[in-house]
C-alpha positions in Angstrom: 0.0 0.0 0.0 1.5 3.5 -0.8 -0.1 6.8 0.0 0.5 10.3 -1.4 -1.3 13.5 0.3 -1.8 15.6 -3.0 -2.9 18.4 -1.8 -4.2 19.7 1.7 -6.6 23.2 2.2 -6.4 23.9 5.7 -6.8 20.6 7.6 -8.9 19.0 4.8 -6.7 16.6 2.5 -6.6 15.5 -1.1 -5.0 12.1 -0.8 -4.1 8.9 -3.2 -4.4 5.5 -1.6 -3.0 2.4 -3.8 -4.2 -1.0 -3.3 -5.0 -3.4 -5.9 -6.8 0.0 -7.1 -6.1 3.5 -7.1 -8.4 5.0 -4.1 -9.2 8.9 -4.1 -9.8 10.1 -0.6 -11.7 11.2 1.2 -13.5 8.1 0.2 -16.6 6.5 2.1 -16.6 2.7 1.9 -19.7 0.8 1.8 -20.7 -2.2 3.6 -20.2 -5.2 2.5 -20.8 -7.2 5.9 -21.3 -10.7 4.2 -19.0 -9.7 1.3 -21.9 -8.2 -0.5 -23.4 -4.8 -0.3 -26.9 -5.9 1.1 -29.6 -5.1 -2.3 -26.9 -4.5 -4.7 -25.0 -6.9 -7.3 -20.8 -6.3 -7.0 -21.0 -4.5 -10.6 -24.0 -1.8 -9.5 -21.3 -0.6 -6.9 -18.8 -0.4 -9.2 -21.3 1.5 -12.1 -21.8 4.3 -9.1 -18.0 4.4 -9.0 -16.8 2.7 -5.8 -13.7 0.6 -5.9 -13.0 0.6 -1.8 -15.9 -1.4 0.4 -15.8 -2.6 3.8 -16.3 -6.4 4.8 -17.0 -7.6 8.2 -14.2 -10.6 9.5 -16.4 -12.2 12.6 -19.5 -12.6 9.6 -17.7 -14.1 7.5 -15.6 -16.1 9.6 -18.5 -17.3 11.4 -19.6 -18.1 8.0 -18.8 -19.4 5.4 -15.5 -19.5 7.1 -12.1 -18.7 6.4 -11.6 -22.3 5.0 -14.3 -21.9 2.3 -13.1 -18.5 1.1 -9.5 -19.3 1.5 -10.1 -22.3 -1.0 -12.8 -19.9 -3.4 -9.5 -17.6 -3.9 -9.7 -15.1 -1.5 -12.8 -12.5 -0.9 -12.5 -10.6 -3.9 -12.8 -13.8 -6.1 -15.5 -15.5 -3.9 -18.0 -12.1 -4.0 -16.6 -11.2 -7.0 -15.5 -7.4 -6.6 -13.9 -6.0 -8.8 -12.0 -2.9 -6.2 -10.3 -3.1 -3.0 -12.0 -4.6 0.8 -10.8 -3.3 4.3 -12.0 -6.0 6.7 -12.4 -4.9 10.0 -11.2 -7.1 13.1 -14.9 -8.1 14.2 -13.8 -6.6 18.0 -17.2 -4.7 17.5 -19.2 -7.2 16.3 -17.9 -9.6 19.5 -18.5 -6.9 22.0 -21.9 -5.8 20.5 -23.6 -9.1 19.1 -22.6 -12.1 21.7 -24.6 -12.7 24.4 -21.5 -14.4 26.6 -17.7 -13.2 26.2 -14.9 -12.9 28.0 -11.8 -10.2 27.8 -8.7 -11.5 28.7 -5.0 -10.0 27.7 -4.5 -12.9 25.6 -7.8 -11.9 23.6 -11.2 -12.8 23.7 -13.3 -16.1 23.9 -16.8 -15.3 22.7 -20.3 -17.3 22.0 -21.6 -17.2 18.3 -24.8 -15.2 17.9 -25.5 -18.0 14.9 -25.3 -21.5 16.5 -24.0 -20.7 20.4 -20.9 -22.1 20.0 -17.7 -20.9 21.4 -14.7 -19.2 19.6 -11.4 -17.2 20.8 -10.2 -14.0 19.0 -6.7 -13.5 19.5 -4.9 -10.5 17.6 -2.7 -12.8 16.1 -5.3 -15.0 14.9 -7.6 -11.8 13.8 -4.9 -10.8 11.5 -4.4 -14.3 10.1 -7.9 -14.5 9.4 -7.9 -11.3 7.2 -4.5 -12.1 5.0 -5.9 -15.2 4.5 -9.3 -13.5 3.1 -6.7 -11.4 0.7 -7.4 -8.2 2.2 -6.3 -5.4 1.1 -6.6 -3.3 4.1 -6.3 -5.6 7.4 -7.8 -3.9 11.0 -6.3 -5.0 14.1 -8.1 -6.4 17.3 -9.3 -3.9 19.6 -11.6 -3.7 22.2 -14.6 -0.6 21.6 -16.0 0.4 25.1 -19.3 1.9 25.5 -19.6 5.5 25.8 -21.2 5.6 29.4 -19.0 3.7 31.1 -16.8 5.1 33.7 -13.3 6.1 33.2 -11.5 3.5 35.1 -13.2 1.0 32.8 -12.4 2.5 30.0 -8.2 2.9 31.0 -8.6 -0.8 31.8 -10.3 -1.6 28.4 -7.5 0.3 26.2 -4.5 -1.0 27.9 -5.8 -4.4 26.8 -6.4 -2.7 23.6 -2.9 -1.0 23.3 -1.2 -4.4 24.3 -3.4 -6.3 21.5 -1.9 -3.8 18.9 2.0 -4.2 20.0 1.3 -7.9 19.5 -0.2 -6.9 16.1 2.6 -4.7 14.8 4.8 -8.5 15.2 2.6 -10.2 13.1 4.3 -10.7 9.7 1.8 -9.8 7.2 2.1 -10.6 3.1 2.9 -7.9 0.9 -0.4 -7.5 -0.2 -1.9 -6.2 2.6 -1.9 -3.3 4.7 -2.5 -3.2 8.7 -4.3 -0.3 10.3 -4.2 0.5 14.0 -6.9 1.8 15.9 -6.9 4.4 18.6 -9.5 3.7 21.8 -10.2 6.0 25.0 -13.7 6.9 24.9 -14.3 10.6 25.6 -11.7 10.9 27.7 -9.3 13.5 26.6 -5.8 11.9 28.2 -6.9 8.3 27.1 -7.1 9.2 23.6 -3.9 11.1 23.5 -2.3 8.2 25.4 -3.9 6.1 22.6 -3.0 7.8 19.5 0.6 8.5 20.5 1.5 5.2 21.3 -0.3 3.6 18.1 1.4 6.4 15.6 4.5 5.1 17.3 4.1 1.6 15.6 4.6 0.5 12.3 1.3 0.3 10.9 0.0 1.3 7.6 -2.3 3.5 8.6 -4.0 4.5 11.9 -8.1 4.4 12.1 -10.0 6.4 15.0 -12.1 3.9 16.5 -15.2 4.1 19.3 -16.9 6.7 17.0 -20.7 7.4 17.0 -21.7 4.8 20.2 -23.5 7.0 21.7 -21.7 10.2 22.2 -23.2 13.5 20.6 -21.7 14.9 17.6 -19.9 17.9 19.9 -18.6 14.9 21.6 -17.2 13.3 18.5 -15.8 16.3 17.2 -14.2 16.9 19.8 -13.0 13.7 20.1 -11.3 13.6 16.6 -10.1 17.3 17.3 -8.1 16.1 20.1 -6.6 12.8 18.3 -5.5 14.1 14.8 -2.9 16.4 16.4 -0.9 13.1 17.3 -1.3 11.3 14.2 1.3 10.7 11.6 0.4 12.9 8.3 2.1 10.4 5.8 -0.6 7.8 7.3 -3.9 7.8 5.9 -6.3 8.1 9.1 -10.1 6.6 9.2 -13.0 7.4 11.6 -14.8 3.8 11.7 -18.6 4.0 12.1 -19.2 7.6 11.0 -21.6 8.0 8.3 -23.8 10.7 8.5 -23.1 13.3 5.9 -22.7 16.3 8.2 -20.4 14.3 10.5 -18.1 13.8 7.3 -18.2 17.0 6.0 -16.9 18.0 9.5 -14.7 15.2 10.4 -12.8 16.1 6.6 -12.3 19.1 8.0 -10.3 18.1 11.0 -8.0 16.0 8.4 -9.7 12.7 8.1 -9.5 10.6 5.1 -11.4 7.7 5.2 -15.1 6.9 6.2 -17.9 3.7 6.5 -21.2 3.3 8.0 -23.8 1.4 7.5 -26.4 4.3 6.9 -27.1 4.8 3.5 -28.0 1.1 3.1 -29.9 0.8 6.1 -31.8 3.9 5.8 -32.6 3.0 1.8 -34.0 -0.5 2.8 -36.4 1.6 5.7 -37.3 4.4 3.2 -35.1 7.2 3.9 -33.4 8.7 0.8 -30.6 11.5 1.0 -30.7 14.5 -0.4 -28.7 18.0 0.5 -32.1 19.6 1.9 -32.3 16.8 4.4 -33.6 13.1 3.9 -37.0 11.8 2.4 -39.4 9.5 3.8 -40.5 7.9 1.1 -43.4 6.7 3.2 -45.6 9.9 3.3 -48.8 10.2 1.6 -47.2 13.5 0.1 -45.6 11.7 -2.1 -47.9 9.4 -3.0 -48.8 11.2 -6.4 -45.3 13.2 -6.9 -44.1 13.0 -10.2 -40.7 14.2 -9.2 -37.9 12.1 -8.7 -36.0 11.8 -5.1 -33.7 14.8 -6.0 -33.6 16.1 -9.6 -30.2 17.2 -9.4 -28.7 13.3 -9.0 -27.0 11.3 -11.8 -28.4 8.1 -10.3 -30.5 5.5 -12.2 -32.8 5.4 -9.6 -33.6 9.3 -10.0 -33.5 9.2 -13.7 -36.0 6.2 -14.0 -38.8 6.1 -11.3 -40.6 8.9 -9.8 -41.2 9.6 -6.0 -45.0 8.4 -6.3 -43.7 5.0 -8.1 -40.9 4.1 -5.2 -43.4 4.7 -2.4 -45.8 2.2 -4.4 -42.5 -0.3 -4.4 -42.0 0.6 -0.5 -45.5 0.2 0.8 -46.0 -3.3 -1.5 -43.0 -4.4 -0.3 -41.3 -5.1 -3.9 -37.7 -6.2 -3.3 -37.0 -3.9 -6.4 -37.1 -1.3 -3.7 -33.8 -1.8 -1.5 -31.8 -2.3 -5.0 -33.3 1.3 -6.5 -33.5 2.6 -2.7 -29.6 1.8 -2.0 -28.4 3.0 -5.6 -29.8 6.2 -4.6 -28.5 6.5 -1.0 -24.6 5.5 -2.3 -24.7 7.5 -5.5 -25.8 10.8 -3.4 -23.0 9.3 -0.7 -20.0 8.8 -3.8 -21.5 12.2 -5.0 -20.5 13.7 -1.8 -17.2 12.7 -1.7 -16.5 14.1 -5.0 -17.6 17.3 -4.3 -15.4 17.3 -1.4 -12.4 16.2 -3.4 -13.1 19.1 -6.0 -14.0 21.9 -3.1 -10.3 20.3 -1.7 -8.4 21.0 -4.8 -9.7 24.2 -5.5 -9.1 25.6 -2.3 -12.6 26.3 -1.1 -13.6 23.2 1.3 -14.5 26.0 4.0 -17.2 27.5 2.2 -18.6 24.4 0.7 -18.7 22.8 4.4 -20.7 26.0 5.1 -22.9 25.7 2.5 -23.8 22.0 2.6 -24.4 22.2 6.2 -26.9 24.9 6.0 -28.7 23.2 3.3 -28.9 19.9 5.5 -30.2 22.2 8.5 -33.7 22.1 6.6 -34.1 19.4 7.7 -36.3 15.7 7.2 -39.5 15.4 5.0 
């Protein structure tokens, strides 16, 4: 993996990451939790233009597992995606979808939310996982504490965390792929400094922001990220996991970051809720119910250039499956839309008054 930062207008940055593709960032990545954006076929996501998506490693090592898509040829080959995956450790997934687990500084022994049985995460073994699902981008194990607990826990929680990544930073990985680090401490202003220090200090590839948007209000976050990117490495491209809503990353670029997912858009298209830059429709009111318009006539999207407001709410409210696909082509189109028009406002110098702009627009609000 090589990055170049190309060009930077105050803290906001016009980067170049190269994987098995050439990624222009800021970038948001999709997710593909089983290896698939949910609704969409792999060549839909590369018609809107991504060529970076997110996979999730405790999904897919639960299943199909490891052994199946090791002998398929790797993720790419088995989902057939034609771009570059990130796969994150599945630290999240453990802490926030088993019902019985067990933190220990050798790593953690969890119960599967599929079938009950048991299984042990080391950060070792995390890593091995991931190299052999040919990722491109590789996250290491951490431990994500919940925003309301107490400060004690959460020193506790990251030194396990820290000492999970100085184990990482041994783990011989293939040329191939790239590592990230993560940086932990909750709100706490010390613990994150303490974090971000001692990850930059390590070898990785490129340092992600983690225990992002559980909880804490977006001051919070901001602040959060304010206080972190001062310590981070500027050679290194740096990722806020989780954050996805569109005001977040226009803010968040502005503090330096490069590198975005969230499950939003997809989730919010399969419920009804469409973006647009004067705040989200609901496709479910009755307005709409004889609108000729599309969801906003200023996107490029098939979705928008097809089918009318009145003829998705008909798809919502019978329940065609046609829905999610035209639904989530919409949401990621408007979200890839985005980042481009950060990348352009970037390179010609003008990201503050496009931030200003596009966050006044949002503040009309929901419909």
């Amino acid at each position: 993996m090589n990055f170049d930062c190309l060009k930077t207008d105050n803290s906001a940055r016009l980067s170049r990451l190269y994987l098995r593709n050439i990624i222009d960032l800021p970038a948001f990545m999709p997710v593909g939790t089983q290896g698939i954006v949910k609704a969409l076929l792999p060549g839909m996501l590369n018609d809107i233009g991504y060529n970076l998506m997110l996979s999730n490693t405790y999904h897919l090592y639960l299943r199909p597992g490891v052994d199946v898509i090791e002998a398929l040829g790797g993720l790419h080959k088995f989902g057939n995606f034609n771009g570059s995956i990130l796969t994150d450790s599945g630290g999240f997934q453990v802490f926030s979808l088993s019902d019985l687990r067990k933190v220990t500084p050798e790593g953690v022994r969890f119960k599967s939310h599929i079938d009950g049985s048991y299984h042990f995460f080391t950060p070792e073994k995390v890593l091995d996982l991931q190299f052999r699902f040919k990722s491109d981008i590789a996250m290491v194990l951490d431990e994500c504490p919940a925003y309301s607990l107490e400060k004690s826990f959460v020193d506790k929680s990251l030194n396990i965390t820290l000492n999970w990544a100085r184990r990482s930073a041994l783990v011989e990985k293939p040329d191939t792929s790239a590592v990230f680090g993560i940086v932990q401490g909750g709100i706490f202003e010390d613990l994150r400094k303490k974090s971000a220090l001692e990850i930059a200090s390590m070898n990785f590839d490129g340092i992600a922001i983690g225990g992002l948007s559980v909880g804490e209000s977006p001051q919070e976050m901001y602040d959060t990220v304010a206080s972190v990117i001062q310590y981070l490495p500027k050679d290194k491209p740096r990722y806020a996991m989780g954050v996805g809503r569109p005001e977040d990353i226009v803010r968040l670029v502005g503090y330096g970051i490069d590198m975005f997912d969230c499950v939003m858009p997809t989730r919010n298209a399969r419920n009804g809720y469409l973006f647009t830059d004067f705040g989200n429709i609901n496709i479910k009111n009755a307005a709409y119910a004889k609108d000729e318009s599309p969801i906003d006539e200023h996107c490029n999207c098939y979705t928008c250039k097809s089918f009318s407001r009145a003829f998705l709410r008909h798809l919502y409210k019978a329940k065609e499956l046609s829905f999610y696909t035209l639904a989530t082509i919409h949401n990621l189109t408007y979200y890839y839309n985005l980042m481009h028009l950060i990348q352009q406002a970037i390179m010609d110098n003008r990201f503050g008054e496009f931030s200003k702009s596009f966050l006044e627009k949002r503040r009309y609000g929901d419909s």
